[in-house]
C-alpha positions as CSV (number, residue, x, y, z in Angstrom):
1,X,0.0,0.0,0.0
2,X,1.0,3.3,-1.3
3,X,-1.4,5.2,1.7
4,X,-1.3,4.4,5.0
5,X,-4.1,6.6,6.0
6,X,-7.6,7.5,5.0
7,X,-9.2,10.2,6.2
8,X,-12.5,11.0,4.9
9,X,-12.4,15.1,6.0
10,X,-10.2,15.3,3.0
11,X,-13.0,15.2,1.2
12,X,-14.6,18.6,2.9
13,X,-11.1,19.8,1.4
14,X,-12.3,18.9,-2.2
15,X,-9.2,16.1,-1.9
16,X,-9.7,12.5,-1.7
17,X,-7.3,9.9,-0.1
18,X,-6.5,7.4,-2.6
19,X,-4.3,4.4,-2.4
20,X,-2.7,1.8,-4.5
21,X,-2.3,-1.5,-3.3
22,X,0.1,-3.7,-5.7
23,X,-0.1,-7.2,-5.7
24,X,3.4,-9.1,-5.4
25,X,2.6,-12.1,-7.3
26,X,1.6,-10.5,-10.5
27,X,2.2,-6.5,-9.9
28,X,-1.3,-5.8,-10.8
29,X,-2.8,-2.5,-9.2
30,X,-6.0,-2.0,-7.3
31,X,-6.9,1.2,-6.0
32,X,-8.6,2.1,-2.5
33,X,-10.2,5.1,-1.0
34,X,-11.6,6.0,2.1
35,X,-15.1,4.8,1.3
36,X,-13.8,1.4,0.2
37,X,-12.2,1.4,4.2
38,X,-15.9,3.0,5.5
39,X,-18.1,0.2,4.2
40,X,-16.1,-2.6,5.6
41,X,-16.3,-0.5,9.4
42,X,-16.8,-3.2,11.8
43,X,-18.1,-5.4,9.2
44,X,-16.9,-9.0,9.8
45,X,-17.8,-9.7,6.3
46,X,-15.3,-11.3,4.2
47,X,-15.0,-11.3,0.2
48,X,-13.2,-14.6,0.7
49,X,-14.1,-18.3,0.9
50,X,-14.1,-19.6,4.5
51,X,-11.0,-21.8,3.7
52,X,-8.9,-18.6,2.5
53,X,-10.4,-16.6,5.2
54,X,-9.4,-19.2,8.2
55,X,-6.3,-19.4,6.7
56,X,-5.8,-15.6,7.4
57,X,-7.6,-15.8,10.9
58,X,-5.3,-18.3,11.7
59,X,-1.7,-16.6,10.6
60,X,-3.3,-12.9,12.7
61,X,-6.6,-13.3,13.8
62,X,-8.7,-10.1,14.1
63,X,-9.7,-10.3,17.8
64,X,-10.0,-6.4,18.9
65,X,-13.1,-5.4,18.3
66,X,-12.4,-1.9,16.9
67,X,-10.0,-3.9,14.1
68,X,-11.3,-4.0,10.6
69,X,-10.5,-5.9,7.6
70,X,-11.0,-5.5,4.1
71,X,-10.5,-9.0,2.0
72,X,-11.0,-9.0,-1.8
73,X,-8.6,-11.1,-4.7
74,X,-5.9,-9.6,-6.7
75,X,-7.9,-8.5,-10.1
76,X,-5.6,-9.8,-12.5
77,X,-4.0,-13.4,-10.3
78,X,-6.7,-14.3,-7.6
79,X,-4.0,-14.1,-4.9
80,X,-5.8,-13.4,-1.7
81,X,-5.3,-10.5,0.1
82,X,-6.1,-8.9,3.9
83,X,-5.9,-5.5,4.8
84,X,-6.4,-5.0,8.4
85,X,-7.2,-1.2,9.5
86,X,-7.9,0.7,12.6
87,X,-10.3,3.3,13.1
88,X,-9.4,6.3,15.1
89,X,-11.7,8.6,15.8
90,X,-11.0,12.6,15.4
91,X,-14.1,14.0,15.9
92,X,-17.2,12.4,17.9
93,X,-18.3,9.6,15.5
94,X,-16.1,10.4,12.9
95,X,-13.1,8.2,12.0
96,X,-10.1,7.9,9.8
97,X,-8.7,5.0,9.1
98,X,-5.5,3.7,9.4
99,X,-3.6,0.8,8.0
100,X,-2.3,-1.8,10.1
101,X,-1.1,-4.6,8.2
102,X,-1.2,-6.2,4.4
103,X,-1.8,-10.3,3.9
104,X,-1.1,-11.9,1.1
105,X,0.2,-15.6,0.8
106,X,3.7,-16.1,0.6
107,X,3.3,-18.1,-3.2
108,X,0.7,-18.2,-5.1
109,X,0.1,-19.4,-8.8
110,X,-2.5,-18.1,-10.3
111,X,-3.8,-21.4,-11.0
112,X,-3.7,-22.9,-7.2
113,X,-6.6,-24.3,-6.1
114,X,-9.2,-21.6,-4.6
115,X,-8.5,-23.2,-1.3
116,X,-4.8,-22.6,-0.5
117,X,-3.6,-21.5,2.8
118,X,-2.2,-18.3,3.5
């Protein structure tokens, strides 16, 4: 990740926070901004299969609360990928958000079986 924080007052500054996360299996881009981090807000919903995302519980399980994730699949490969992000709060109920950590399997091939582990 290019951005390591995400603040969405930026955008009373007619500026948006945008980030490029680039996968290291293929080099293929995808871009975040702080709405992408705002819709995953204490959502324990995951864009992976259970398999992938045990895999990543298992390797740094999200187990505060107040720690979000964001999974989705490289674009171009399918490698799986976790960003993990803390909210902090700057104003009452207002949050920027703040990258913790990137996870992303150590190997992939892009034509592994769905199911690999982390």
């Amino acid at each position: 990740m290019d951005r390591l924080v995400f603040h969405p007052a930026a955008a009373y500054d007619h500026e948006m926070h945008i980030g490029n996360f680039s996968c290291r299996h293929c080099d293929a881009e995808v871009q975040f901004n702080t709405s992408d981090f705002e819709r995953h807000f204490l959502s324990k919903h995951s864009n992976l299969d259970a398999g992938m995302r045990r895999a990543f519980d298992d390797v740094q399980p999200v187990k505060d609360p107040w720690e979000c994730f964001l999974d989705f699949r490289c674009v171009s490969c399918g490698a799986p990928v976790r960003i993990t992000y803390n909210p902090k709060e700057y104003a009452m109920g207002s949050f920027y958000y703040e990258i913790a950590s990137v996870l992303e399997p150590e190997e992939w091939d892009a034509a592994s079986p769905r199911e690999s582990s982390a």
